[in-house]
Biopython code that builds the backbone (N, CA, C, O; Angstrom):
import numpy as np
from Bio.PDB.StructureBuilder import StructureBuilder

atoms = [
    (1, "UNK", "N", (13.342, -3.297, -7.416)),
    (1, "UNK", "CA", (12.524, -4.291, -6.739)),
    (1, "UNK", "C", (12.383, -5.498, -7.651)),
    (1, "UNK", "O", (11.931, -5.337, -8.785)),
    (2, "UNK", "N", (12.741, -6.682, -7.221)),
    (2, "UNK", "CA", (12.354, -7.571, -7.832)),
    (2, "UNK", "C", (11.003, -8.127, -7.577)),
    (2, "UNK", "O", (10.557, -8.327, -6.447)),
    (3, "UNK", "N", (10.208, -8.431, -8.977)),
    (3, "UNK", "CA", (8.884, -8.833, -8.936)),
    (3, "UNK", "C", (8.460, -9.697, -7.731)),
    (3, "UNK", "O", (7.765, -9.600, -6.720)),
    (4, "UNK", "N", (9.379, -10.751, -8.480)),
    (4, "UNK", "CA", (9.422, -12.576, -7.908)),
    (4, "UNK", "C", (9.397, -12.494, -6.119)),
    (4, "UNK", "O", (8.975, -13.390, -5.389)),
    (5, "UNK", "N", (9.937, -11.246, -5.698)),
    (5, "UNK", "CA", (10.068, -11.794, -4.029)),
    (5, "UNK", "C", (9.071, -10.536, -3.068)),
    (5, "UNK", "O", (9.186, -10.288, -1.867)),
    (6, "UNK", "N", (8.129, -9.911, -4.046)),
    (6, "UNK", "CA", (6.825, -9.036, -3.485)),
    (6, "UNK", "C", (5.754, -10.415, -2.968)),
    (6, "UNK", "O", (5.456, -11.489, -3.490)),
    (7, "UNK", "N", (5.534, -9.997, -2.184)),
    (7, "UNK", "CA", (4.650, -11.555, -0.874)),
    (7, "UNK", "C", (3.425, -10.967, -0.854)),
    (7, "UNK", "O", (3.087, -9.788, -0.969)),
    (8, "UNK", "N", (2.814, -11.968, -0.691)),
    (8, "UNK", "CA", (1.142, -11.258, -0.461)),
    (8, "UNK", "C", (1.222, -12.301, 0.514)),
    (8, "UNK", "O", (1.700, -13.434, 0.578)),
    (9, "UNK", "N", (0.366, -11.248, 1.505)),
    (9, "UNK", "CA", (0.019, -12.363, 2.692)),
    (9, "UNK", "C", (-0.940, -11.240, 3.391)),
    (9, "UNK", "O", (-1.357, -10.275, 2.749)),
    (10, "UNK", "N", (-1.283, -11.479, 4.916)),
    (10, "UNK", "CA", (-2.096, -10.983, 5.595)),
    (10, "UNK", "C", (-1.400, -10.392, 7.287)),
    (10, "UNK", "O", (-0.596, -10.798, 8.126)),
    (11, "UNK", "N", (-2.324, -9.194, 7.069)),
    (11, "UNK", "CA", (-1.999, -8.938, 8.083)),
    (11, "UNK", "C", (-2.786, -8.157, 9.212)),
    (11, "UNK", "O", (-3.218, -7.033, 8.958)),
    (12, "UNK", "N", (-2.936, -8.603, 10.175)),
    (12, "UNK", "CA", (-4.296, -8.147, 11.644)),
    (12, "UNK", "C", (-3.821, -7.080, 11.948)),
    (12, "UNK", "O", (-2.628, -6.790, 11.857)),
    (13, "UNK", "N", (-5.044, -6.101, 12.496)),
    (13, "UNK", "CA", (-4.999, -4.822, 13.703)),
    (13, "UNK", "C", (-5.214, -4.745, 14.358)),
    (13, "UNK", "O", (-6.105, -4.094, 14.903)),
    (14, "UNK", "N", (-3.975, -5.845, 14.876)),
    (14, "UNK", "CA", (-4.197, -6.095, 16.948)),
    (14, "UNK", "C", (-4.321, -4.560, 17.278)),
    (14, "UNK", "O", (-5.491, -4.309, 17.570)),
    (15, "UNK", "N", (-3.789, -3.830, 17.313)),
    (15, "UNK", "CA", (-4.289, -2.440, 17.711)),
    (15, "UNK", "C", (-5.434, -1.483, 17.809)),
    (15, "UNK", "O", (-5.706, -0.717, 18.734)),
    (16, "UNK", "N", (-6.063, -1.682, 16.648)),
    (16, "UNK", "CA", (-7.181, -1.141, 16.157)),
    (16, "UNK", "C", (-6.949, 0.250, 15.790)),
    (16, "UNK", "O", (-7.700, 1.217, 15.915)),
    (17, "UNK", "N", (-5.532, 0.157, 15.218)),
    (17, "UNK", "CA", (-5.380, 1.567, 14.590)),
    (17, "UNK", "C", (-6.188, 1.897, 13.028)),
    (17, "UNK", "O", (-5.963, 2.941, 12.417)),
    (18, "UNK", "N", (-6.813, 1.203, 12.696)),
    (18, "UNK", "CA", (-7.754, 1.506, 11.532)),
    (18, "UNK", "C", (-9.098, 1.938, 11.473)),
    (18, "UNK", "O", (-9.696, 2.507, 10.560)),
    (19, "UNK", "N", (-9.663, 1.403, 13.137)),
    (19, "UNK", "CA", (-10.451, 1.287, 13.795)),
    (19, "UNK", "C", (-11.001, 0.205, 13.761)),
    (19, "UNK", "O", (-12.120, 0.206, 14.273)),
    (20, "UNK", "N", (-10.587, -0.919, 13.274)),
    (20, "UNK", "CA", (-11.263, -2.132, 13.413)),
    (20, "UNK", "C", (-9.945, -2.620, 13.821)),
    (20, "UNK", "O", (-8.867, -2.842, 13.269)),
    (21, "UNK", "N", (-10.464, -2.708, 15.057)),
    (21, "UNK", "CA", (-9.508, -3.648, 15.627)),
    (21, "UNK", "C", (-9.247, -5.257, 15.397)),
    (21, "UNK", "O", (-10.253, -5.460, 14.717)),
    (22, "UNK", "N", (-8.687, -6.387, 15.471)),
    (22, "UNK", "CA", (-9.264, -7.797, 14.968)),
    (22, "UNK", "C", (-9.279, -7.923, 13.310)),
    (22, "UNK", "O", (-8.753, -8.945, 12.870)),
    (23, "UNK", "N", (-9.839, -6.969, 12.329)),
    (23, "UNK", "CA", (-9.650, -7.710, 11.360)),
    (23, "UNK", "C", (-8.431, -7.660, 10.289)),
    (23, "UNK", "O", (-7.612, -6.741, 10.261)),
    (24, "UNK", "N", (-8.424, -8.599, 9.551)),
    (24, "UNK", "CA", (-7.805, -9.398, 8.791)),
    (24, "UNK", "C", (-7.276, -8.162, 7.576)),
    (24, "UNK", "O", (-8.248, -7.487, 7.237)),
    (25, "UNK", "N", (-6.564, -7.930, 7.190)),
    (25, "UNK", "CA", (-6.341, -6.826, 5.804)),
    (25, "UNK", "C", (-5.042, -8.087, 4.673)),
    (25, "UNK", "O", (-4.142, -8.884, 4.938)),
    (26, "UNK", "N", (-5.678, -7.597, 3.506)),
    (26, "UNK", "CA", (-4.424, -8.299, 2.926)),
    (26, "UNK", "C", (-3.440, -7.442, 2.283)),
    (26, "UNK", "O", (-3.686, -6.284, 1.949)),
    (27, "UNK", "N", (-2.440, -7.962, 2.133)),
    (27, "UNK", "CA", (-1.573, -6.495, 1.737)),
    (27, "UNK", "C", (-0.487, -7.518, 1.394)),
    (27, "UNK", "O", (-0.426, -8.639, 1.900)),
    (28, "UNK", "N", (0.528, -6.934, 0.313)),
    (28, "UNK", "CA", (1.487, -7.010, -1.027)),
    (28, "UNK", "C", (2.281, -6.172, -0.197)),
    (28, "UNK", "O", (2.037, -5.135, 0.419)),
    (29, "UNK", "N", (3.534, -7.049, -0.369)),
    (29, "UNK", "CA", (4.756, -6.362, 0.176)),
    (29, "UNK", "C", (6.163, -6.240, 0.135)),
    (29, "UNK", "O", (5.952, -6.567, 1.303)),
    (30, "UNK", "N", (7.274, -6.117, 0.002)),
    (30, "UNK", "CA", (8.499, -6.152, -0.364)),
    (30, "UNK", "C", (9.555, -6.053, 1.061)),
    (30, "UNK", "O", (9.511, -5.006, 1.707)),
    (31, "UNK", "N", (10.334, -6.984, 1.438)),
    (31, "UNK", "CA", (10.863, -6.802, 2.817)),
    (31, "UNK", "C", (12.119, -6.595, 2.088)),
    (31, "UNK", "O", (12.592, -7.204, 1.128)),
    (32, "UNK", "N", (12.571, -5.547, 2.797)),
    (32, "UNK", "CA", (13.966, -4.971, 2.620)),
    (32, "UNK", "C", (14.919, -5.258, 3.585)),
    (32, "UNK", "O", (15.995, -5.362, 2.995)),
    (33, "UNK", "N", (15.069, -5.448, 4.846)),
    (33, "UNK", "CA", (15.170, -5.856, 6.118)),
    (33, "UNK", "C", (13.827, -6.647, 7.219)),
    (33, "UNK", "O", (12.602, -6.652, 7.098)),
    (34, "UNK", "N", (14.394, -7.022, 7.868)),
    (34, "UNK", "CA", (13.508, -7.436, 8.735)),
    (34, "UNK", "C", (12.295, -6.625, 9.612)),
    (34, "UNK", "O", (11.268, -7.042, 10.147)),
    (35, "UNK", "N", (13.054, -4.925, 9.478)),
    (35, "UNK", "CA", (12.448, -4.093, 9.739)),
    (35, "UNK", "C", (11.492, -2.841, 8.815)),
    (35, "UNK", "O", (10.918, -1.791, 9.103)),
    (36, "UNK", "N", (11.708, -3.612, 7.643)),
    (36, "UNK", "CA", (11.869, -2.231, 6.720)),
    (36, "UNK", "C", (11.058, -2.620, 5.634)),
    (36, "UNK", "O", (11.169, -3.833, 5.454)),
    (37, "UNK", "N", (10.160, -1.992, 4.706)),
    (37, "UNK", "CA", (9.502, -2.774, 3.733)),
    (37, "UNK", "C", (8.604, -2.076, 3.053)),
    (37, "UNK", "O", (7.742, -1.377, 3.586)),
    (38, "UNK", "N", (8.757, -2.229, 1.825)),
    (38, "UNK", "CA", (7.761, -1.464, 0.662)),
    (38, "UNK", "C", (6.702, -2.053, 0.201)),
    (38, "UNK", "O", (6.713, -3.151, -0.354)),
    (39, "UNK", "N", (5.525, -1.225, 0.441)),
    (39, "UNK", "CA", (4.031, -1.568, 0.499)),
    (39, "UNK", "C", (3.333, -1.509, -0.634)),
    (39, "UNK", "O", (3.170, -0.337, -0.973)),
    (40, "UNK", "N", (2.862, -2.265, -1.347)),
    (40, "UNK", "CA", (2.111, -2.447, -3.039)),
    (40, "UNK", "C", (0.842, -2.229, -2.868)),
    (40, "UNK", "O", (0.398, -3.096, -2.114)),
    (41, "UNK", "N", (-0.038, -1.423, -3.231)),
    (41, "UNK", "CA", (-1.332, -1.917, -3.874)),
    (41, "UNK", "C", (-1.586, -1.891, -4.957)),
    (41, "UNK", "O", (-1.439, -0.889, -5.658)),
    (42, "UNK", "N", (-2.278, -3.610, -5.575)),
    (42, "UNK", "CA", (-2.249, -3.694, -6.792)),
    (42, "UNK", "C", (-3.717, -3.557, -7.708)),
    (42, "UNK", "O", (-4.507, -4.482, -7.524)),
    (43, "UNK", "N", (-4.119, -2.529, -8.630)),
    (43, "UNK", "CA", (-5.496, -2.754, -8.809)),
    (43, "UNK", "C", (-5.860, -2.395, -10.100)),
    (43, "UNK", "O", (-4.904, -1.759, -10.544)),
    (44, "UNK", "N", (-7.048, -2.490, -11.235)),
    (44, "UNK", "CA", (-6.926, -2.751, -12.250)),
    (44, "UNK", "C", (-7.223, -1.249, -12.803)),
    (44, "UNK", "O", (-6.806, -0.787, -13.865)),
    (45, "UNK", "N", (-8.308, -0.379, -11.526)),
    (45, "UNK", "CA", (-8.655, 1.013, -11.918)),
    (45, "UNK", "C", (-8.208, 1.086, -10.490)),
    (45, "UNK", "O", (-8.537, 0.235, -9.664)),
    (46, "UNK", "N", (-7.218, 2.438, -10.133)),
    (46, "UNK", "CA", (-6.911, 3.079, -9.335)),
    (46, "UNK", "C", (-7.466, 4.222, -8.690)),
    (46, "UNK", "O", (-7.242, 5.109, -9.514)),
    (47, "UNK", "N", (-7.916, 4.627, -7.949)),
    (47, "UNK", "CA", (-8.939, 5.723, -7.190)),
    (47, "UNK", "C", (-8.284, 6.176, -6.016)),
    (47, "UNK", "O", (-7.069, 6.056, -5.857)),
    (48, "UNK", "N", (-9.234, 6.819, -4.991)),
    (48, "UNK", "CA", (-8.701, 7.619, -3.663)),
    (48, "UNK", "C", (-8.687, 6.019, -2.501)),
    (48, "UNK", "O", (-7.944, 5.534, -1.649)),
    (49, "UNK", "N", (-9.864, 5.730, -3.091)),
    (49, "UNK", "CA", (-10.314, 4.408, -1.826)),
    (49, "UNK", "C", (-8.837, 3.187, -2.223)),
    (49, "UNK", "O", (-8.186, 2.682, -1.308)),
    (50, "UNK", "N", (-8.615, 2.971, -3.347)),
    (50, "UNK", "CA", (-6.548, 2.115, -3.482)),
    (50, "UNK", "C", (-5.671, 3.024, -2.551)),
    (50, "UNK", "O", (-4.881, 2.632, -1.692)),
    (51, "UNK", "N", (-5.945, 4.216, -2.868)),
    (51, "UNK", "CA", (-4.522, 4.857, -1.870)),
    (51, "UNK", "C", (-5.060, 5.385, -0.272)),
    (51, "UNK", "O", (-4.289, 6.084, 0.387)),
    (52, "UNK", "N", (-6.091, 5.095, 0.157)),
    (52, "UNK", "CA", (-6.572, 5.237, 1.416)),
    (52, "UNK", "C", (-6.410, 3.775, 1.951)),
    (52, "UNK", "O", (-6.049, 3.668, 3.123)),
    (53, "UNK", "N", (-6.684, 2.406, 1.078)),
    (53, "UNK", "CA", (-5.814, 0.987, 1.609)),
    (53, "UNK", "C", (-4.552, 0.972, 1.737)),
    (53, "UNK", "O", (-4.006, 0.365, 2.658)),
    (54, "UNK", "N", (-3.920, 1.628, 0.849)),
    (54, "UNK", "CA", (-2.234, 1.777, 1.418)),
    (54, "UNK", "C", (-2.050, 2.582, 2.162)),
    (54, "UNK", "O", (-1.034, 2.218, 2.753)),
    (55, "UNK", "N", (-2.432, 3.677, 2.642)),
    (55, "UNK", "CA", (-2.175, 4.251, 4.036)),
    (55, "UNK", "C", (-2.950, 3.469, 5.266)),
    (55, "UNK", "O", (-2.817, 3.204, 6.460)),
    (56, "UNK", "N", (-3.394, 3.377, 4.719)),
    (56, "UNK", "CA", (-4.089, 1.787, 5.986)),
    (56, "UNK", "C", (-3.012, 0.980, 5.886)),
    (56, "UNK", "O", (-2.198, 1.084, 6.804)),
    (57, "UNK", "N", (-2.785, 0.227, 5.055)),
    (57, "UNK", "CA", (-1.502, -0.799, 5.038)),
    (57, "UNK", "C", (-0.342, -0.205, 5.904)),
    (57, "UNK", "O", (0.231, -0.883, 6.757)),
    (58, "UNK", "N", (0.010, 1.264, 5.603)),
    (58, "UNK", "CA", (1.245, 1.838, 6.230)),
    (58, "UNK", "C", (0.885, 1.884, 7.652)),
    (58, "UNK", "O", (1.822, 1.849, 8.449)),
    (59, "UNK", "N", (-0.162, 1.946, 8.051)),
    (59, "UNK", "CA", (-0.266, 2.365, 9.532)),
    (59, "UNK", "C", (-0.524, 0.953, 10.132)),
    (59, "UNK", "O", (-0.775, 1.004, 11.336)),
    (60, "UNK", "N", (-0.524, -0.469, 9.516)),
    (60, "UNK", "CA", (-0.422, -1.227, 10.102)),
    (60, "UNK", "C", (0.715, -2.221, 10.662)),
    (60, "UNK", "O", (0.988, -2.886, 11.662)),
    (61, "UNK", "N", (1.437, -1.746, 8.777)),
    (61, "UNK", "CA", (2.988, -2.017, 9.498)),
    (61, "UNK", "C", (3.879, -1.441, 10.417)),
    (61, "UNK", "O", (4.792, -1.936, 11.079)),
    (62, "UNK", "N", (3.355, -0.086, 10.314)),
    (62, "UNK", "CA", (3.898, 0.821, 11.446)),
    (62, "UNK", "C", (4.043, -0.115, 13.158)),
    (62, "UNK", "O", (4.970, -0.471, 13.886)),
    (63, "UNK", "N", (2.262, -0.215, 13.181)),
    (63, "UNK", "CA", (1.769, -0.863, 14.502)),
    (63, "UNK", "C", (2.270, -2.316, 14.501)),
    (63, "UNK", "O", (1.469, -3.131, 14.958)),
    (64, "UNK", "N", (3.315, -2.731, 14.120)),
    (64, "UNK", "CA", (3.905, -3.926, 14.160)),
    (64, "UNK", "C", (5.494, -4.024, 14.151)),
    (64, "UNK", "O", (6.242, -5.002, 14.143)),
    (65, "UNK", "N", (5.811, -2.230, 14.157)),
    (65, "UNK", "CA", (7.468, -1.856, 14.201)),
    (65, "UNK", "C", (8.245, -1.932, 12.678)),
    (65, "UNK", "O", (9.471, -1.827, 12.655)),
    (66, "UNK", "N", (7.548, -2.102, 11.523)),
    (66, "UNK", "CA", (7.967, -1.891, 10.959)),
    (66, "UNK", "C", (8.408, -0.486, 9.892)),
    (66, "UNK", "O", (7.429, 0.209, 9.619)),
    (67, "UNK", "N", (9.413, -0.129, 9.432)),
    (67, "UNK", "CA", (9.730, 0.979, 8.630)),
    (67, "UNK", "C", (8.528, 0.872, 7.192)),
    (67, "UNK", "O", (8.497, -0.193, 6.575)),
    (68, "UNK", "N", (7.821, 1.750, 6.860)),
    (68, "UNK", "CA", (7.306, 1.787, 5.320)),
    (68, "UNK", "C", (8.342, 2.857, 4.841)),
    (68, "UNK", "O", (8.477, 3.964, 5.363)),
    (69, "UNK", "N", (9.097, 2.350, 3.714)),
    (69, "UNK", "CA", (10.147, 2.773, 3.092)),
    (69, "UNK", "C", (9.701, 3.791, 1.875)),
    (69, "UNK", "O", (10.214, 4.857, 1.537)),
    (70, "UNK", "N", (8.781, 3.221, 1.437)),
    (70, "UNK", "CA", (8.017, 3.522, 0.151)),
    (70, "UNK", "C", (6.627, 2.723, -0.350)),
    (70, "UNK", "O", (6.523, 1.525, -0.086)),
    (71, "UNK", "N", (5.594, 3.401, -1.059)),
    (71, "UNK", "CA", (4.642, 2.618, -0.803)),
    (71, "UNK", "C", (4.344, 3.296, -2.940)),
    (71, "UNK", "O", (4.610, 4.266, -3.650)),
    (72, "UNK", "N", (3.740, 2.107, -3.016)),
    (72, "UNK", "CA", (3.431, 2.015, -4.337)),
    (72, "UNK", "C", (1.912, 1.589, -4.972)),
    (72, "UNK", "O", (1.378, 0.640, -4.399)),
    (73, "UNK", "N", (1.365, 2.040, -5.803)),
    (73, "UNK", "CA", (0.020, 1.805, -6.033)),
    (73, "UNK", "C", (0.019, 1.538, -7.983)),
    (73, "UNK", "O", (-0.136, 2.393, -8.855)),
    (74, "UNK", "N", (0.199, 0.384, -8.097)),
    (74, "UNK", "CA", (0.003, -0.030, -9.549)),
    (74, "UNK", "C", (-1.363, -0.718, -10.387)),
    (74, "UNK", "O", (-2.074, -1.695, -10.153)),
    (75, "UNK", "N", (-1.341, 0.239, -11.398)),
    (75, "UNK", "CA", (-2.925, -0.055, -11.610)),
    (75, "UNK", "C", (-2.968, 0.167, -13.430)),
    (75, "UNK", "O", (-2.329, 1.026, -14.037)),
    (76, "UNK", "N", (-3.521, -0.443, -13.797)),
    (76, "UNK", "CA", (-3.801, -0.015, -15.344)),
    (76, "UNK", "C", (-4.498, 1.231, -15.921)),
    (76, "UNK", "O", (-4.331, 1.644, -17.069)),
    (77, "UNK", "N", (-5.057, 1.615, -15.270)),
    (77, "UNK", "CA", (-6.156, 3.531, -15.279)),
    (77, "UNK", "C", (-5.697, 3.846, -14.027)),
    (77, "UNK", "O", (-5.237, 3.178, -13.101)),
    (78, "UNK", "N", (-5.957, 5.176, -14.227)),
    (78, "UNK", "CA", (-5.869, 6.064, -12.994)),
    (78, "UNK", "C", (-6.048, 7.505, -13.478)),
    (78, "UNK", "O", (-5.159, 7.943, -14.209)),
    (79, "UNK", "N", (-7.034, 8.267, -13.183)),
    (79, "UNK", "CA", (-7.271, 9.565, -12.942)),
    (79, "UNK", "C", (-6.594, 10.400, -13.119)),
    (79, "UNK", "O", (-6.021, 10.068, -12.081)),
    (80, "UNK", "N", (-5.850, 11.526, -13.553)),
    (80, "UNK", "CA", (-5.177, 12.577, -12.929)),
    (80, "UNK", "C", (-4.982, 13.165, -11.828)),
    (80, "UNK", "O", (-3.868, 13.346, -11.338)),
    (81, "UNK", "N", (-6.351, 13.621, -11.197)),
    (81, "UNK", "CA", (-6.898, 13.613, -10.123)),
    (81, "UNK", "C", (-6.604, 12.457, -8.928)),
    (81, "UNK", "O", (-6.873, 12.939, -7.827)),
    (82, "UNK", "N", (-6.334, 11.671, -8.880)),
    (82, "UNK", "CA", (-6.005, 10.518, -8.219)),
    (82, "UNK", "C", (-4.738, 10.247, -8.107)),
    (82, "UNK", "O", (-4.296, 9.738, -7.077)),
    (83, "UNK", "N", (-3.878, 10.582, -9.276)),
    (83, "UNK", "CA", (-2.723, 10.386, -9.504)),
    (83, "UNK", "C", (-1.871, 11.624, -8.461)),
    (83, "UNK", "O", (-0.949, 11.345, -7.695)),
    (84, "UNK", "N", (-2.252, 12.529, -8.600)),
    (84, "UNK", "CA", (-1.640, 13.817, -7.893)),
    (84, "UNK", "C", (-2.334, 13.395, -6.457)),
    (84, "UNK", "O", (-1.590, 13.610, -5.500)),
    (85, "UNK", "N", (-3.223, 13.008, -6.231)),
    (85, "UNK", "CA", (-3.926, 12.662, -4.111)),
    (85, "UNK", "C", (-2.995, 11.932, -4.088)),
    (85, "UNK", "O", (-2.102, 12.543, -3.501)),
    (86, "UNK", "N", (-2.364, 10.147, -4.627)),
    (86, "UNK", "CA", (-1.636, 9.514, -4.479)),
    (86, "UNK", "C", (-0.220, 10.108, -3.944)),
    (86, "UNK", "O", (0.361, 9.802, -2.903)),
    (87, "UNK", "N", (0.158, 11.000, -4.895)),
    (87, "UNK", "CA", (1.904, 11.683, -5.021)),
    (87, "UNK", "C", (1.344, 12.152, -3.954)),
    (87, "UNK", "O", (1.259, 11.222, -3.151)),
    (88, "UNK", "N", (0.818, 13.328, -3.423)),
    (88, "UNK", "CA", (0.864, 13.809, -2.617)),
    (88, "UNK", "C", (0.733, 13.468, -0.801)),
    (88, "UNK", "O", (0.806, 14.203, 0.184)),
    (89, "UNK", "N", (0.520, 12.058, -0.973)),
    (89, "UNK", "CA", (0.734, 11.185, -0.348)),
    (89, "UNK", "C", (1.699, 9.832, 0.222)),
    (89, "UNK", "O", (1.510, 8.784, 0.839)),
    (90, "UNK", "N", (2.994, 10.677, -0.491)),
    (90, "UNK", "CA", (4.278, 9.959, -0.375)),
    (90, "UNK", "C", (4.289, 8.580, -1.388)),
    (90, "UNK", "O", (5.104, 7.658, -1.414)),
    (91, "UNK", "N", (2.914, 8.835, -2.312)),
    (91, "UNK", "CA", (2.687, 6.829, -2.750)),
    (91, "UNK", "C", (2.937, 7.649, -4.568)),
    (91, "UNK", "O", (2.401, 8.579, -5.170)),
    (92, "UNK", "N", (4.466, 6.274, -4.989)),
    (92, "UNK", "CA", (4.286, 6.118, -6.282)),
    (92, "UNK", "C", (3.884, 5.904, -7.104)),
    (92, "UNK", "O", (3.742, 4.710, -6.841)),
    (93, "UNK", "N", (3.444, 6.005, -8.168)),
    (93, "UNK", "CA", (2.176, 5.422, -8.903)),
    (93, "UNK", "C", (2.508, 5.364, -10.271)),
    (93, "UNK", "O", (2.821, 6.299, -11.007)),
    (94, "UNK", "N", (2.369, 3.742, -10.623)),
    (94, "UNK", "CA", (2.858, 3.304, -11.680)),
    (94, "UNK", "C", (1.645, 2.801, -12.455)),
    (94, "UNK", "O", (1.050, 1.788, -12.086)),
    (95, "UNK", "N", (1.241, 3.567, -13.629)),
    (95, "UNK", "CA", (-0.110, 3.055, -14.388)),
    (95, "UNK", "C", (0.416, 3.102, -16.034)),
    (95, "UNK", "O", (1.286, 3.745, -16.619)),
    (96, "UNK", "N", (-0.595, 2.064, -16.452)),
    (96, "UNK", "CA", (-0.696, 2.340, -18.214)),
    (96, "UNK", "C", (-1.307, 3.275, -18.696)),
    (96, "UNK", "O", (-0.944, 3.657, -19.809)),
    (97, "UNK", "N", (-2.559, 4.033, -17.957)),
    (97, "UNK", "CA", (-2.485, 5.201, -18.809)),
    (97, "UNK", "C", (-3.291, 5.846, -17.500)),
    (97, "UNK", "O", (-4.078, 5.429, -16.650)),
    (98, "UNK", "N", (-2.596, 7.186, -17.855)),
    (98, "UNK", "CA", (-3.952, 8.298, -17.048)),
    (98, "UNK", "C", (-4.267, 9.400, -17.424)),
    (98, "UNK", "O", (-3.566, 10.350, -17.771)),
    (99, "UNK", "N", (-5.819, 9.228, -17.330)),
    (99, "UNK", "CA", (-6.778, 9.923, -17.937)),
    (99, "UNK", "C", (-7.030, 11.273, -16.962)),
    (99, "UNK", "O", (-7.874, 12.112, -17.275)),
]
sb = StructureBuilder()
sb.init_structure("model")
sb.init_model(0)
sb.init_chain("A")
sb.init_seg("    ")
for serial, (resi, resn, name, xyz) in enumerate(atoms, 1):
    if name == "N":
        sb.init_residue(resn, " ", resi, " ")
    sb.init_atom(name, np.array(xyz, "f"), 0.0, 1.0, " ", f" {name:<3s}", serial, name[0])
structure = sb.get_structure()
């Protein structure tokens, strides 16, 4: 993945598959195709509530036809405990240290 072409931008749940229908989420992303695309969350301490926004993120690109290819959660700390909910959640997890 190249750094330089991960986009941050925004994206709505015309659906209301999050249950809020209407609002606004921001979300980090990597387009691989037009259809296809790897999902970032970026944060400084990593927890359950970072990888419960990227499965939110995934289910919104979903509701917009897109493929989530791979989804990634980069953070400077992170748990052990957190680290294994993440994996076990299809999400990679790239940290400086975990405790």
């Amino acid at each position: 993945v190249d750094p330089n072409k991960v986009k941050h931008g925004k994206i709505v749940d015309e659906k209301g598959v999050t249950g809020h229908k209407g609002l606004e989420y921001e979300a980090d992303f990597y387009e691989l195709t037009d259809n296809e695309v790897y999902v970032f969350e970026i944060k400084t301490y990593g927890d359950k509530g970072a990888v419960e926004q990227l499965l939110d993120r995934k289910l919104l690109f979903e509701a917009q036809g897109k493929k989530v290819t791979k989804m990634f959660l980069v953070c400077n700390v992170i748990e052990e405990e957190d680290k294994k909910f993440a994996e076990q959640h299809g999400i990679t997890v790239i940290a400086g240290t975990v405790v």
